[in-house]
N, CA, C and O of each residue as an XYZ file, in Angstrom:
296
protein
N     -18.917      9.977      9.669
C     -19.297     10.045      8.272
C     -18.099      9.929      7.330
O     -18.355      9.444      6.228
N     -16.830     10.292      7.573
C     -15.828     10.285      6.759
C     -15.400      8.580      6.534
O     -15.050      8.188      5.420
N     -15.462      7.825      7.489
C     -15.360      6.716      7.488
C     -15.909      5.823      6.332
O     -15.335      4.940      5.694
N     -17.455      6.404      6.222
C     -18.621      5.797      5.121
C     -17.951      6.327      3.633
O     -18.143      5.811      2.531
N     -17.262      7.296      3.892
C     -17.046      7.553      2.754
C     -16.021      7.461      1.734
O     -15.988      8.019      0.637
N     -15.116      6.599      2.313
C     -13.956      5.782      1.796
C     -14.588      4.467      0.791
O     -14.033      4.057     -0.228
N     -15.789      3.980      1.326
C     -16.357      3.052      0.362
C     -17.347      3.721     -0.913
O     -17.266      3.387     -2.095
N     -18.219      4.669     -0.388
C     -18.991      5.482     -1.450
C     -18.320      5.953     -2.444
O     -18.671      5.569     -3.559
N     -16.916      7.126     -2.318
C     -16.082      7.391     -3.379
C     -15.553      6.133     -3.977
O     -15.527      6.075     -5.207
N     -15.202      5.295     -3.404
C     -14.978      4.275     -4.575
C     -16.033      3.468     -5.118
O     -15.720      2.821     -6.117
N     -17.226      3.352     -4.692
C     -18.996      2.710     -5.057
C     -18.466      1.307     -4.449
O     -18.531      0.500     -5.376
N     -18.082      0.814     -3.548
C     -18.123     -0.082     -2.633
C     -19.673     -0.375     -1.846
O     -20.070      0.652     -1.296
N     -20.348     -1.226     -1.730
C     -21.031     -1.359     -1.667
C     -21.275     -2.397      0.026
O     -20.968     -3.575      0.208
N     -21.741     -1.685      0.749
C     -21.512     -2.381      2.623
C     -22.679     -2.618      2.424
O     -23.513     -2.072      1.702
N     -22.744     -3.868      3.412
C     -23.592     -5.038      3.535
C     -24.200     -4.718      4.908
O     -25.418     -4.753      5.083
N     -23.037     -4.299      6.201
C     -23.213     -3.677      7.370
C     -22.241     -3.141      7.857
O     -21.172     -3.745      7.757
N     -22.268     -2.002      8.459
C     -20.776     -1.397      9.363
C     -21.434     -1.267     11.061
O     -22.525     -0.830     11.427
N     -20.596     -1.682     11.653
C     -20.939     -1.677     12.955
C     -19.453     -0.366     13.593
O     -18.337     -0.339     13.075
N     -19.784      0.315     14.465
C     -18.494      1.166     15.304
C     -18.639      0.913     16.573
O     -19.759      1.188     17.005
N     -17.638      0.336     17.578
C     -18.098      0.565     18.740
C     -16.718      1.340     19.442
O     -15.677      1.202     18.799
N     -16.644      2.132     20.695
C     -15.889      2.890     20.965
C     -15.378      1.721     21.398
O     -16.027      0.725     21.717
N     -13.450      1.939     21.411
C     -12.508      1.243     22.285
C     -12.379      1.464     23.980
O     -13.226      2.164     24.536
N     -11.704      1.077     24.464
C     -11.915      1.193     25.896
C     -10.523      2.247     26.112
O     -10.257      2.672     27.236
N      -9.680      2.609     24.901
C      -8.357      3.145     25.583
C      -8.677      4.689     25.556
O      -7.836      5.547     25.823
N      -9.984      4.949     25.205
C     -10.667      6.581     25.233
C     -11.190      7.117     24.986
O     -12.029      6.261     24.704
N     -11.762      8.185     24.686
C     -12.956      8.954     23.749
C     -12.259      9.225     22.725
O     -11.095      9.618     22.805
N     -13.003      9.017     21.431
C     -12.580      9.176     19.994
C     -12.189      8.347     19.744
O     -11.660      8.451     18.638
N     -12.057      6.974     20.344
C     -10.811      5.731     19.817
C     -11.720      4.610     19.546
O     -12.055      3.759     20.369
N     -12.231      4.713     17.849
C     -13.484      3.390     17.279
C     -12.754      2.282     16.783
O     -11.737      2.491     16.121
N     -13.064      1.368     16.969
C     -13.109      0.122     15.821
C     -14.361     -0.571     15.360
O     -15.311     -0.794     16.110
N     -14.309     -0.967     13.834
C     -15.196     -1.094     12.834
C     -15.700     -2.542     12.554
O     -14.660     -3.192     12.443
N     -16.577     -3.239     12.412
C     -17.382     -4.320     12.088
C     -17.645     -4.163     10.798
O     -18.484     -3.359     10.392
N     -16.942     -4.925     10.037
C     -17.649     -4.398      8.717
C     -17.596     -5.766      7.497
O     -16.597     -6.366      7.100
N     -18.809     -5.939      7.172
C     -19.255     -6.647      5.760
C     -19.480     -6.143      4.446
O     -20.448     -5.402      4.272
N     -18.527     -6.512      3.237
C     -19.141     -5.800      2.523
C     -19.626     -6.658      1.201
O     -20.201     -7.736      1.350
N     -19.337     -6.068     -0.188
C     -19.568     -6.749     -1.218
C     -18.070     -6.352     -1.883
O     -17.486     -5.317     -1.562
N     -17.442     -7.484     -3.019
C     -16.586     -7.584     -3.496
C     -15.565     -8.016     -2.154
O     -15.589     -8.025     -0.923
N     -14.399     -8.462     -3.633
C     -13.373     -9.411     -2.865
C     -12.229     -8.259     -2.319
O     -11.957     -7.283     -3.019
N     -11.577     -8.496     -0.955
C     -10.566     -8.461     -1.084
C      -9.342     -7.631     -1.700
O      -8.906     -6.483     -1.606
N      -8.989     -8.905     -2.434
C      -8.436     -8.766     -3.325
C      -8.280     -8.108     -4.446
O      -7.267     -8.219     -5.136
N      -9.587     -7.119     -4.826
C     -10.064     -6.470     -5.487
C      -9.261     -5.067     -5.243
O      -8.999     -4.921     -4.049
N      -8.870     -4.153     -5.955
C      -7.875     -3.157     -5.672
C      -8.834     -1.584     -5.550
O      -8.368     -0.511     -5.167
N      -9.883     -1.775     -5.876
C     -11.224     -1.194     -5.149
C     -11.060     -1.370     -3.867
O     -10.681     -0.604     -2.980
N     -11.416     -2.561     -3.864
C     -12.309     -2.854     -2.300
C     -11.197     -2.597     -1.237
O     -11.474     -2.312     -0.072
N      -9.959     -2.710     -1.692
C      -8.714     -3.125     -0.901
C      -8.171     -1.745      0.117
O      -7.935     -1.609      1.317
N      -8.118     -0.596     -1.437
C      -8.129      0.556     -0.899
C      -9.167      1.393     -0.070
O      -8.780      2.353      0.597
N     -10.507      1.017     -0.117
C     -11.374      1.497      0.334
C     -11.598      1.015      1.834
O     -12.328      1.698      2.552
N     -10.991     -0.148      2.340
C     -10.228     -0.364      3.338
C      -9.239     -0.073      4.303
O      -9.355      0.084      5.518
N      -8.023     -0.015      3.405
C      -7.144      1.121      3.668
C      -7.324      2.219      4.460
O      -6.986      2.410      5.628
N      -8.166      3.245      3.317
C      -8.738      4.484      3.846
C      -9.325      4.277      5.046
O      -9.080      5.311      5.667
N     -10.000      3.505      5.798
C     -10.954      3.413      6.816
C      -9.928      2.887      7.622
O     -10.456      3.084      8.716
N      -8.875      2.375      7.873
C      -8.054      1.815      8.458
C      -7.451      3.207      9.284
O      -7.404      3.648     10.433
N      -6.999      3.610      7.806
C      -6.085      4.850      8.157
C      -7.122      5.908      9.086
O      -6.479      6.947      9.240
N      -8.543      6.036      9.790
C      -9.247      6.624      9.915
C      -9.829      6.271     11.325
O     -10.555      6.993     12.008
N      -9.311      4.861     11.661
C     -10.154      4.258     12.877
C      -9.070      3.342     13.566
O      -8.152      2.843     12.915
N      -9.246      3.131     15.054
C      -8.466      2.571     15.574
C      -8.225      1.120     15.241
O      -7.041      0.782     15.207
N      -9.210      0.128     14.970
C      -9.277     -1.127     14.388
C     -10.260     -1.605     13.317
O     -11.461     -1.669     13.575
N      -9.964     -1.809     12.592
C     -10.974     -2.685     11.594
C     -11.363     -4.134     11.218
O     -10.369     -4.779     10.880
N     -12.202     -4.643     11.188
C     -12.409     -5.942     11.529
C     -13.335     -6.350      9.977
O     -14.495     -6.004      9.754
N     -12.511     -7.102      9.120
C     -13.473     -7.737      8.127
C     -14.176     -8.855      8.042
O     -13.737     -9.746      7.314
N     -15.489     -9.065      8.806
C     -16.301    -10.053      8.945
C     -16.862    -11.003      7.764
O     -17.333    -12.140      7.769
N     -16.635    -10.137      6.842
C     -16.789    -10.946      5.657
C     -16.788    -10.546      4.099
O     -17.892    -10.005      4.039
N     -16.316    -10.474      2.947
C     -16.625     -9.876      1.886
C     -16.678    -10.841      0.782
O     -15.981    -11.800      0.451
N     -17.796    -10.242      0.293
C     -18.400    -11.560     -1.119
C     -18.397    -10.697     -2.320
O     -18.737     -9.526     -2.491
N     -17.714    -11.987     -3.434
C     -17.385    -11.159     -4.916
C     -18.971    -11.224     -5.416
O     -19.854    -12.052     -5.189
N     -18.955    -10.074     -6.144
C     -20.239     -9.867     -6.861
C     -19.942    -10.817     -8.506
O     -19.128    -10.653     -9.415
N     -20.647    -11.451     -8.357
C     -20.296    -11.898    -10.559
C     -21.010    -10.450    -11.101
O     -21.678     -9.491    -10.716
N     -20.116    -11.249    -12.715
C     -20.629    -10.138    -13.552
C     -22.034     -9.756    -13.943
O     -22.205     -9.001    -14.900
N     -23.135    -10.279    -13.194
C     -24.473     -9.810    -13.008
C     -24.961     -8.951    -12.212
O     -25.885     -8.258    -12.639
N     -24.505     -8.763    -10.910
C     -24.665     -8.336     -9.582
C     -25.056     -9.015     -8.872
O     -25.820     -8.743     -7.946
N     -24.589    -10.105     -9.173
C     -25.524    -11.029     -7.763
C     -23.834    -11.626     -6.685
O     -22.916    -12.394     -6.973
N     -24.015    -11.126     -5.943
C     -23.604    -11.576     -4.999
C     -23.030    -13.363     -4.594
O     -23.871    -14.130     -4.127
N     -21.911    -13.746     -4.777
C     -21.389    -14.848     -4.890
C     -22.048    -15.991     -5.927
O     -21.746    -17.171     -5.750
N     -22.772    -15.686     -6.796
C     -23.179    -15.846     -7.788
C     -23.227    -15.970     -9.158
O     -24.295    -16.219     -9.718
């Protein structure tokens, strides 16, 4: 749960998070994760970060900028 919550405190908005355990032990995850917004975005960037700093690997499958409507690459 602490993981999820590196994107919620900042209102990051996931598309999907996947965890699957690593093979080097118990407790040792890496992350699947899609979200909304870029990157590049100093939101999204840190809210990354945090989950980084939290899990053994993180994997960004994909992230799409929202326009100024909410629509999603749009």
């Amino acid at each position: 749960m602490r993981s999820l919550s590196e994107f919620a405190y900042r209102g990051v908005n996931l598309t999907k998070i996947e965890s699957r355990p690593r093979r080097q032990g118990l407790g040792r995850y890496m992350f699947f994760v899609d979200l909304e917004g870029s990157e590049a975005d100093a939101v999204v960037s840190d809210a990354i970060e945090g989950l980084r700093s939290k899990a053994e690997r993180v994997r960004i499958l994909g992230s799409y900028p929202v326009a100024a409507h909410g629509i999603p690459g749009g």
